[in-house]
ZATIKOL-525995 format. One line per 4 residues: number of its first residue (from 1); for each residue x, y, z of C-alpha. Coordinates in steps of 0.5 Angstrom, whole numbers, plus 500, padded with zeros to 3 digits. Layout:
# residues N
NUM	X/Y/Z  ... $
//
This chain:
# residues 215
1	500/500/500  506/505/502  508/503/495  502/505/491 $
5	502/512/495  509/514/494  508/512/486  501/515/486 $
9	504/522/488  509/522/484  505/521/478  499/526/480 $
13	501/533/481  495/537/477  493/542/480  486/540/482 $
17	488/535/487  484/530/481  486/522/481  485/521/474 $
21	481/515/471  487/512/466  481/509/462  476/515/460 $
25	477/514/453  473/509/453  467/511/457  465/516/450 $
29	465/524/454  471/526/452  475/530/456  471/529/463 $
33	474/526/469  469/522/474  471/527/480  466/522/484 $
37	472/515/483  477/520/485  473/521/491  473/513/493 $
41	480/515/493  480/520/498  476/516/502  481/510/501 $
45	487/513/503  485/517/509  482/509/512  488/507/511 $
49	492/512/515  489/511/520  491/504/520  497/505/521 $
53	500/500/517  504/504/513  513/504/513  515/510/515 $
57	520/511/509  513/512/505  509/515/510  511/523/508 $
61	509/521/501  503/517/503  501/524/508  503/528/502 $
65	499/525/497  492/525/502  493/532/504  495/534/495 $
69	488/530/495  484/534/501  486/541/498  484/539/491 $
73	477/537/494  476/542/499  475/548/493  471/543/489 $
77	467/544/496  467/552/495  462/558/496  461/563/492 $
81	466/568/495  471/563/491  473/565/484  478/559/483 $
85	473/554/486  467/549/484  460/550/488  460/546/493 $
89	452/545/491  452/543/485  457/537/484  457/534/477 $
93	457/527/475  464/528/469  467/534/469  471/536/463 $
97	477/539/467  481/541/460  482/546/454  484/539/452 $
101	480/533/449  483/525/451  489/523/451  491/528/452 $
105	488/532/459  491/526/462  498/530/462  498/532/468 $
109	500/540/466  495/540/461  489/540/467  486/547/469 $
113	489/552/474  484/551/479  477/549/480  474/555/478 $
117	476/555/471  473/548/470  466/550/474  466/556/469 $
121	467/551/463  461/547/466  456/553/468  457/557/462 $
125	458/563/468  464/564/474  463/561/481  459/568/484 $
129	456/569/491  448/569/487  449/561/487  449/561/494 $
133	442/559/495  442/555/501  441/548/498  444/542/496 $
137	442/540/489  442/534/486  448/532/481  448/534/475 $
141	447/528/469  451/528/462  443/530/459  442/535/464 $
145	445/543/464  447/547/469  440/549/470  436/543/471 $
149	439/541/477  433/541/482  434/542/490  436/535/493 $
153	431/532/496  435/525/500  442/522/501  443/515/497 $
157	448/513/493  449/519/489  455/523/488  454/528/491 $
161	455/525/498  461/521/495  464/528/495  461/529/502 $
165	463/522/505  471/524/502  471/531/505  469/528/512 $
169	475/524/512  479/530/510  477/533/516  479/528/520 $
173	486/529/516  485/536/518  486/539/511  485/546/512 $
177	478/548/509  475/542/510  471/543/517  468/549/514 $
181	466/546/507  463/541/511  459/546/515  456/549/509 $
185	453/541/507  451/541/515  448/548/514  444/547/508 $
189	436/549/508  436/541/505  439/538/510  436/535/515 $
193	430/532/510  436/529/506  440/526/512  433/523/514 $
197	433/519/508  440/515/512  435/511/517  434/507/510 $
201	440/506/507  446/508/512  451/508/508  452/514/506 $
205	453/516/513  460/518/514  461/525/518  467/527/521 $
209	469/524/527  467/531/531  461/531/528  455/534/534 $
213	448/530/532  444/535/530  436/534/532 $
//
């Protein structure tokens, strides 16, 4: 496992913190990235941290490697105050993170300075404080655009809660930002009815080890 992360840090070093998927050409969306496998990866890395299992000749690139991630995730999770950011509130199913069409966006240096950029690449606008509407909204699909993603009604297996459930490991690993991009899911207007649907299918569950039950 040491081995793995000190190759997959060196390997990935776009700016967005982005794991990539070697076999997107495949899939038919040129140029987009599945942010949400990227988040299984996060999530994977932080557990096994906490193990404890790792050498210590590895243990600074395994460290560097989750924090790289982290970074990356929490300005995917930024408010509209954050030009360079993605809206946390409208997570997308497979986001072209290029000016490049495949293979070419899998060189790392050819992926997009900032989450902002690709944000504006998906919205048709810049990221804005008028986005913040106090809502979590549903993902946005490949058949959908920017302005037909509802108001999200429960947690289930979507990926939106697949980069929720890797940010509230990130606040574990104390990656900076990442307690108050939490805070804005826990804070949404819908929260509390999609949270609610957890009873029936917990498995998206996962908050920080902090985390106060709310009522």
């Amino acid at each position: 496992m040491g081995a793995s992360f000190v190759w997959m840090r060196g390997y990935h070093t776009n700016a967005l913190g982005l794991v990539i998927e070697p076999d997107q050409m495949y899939w038919g969306d040129i140029g987009g990235e599945r942010t949400w496998m990227s988040d299984y990866v996060v999530g994977s890395v932080a557990w096994v941290l906490d193990l404890k299992v790792i050498d210590a000749s590895q243990q600074a690139d395994a460290d560097a490697f989750m924090q790289w991630m982290g970074e990356g995730l929490v300005q995917r999770m930024s408010d509209g105050t954050n030009p360079e950011g993605w809206h946390w509130a409208y997570q997308a199913y497979s986001p072209v993170c290029s000016a490049l069409s495949w293979p070419e966006n899998q060189q790392q240096a050819a992926f997009d300075a900032n989450w902002g950029i690709t944000f504006e690449r998906f919205a048709g606008r810049p990221n804005g404080p008028d986005l913040d509407d106090g809502n979590i909204h549903a993902t946005n699909w490949d058949n959908l655009g920017f302005e037909a993603m509802p108001v999200k009604e429960a947690f289930g297996g979507d990926y939106f809660e697949y980069a929720m459930c890797a940010l509230a490991q990130c606040v574990n690993r104390q990656v900076e930002g990442a307690e108050a991009a939490f805070a804005r899911i826990t804070g949404a207007t819908n929260f509390a009815q999609c949270r609610a649907a957890l009873a029936g299918d917990p498995r998206w569950g996962i908050a920080p080890r902090a985390f106060v039950k709310q009522a």
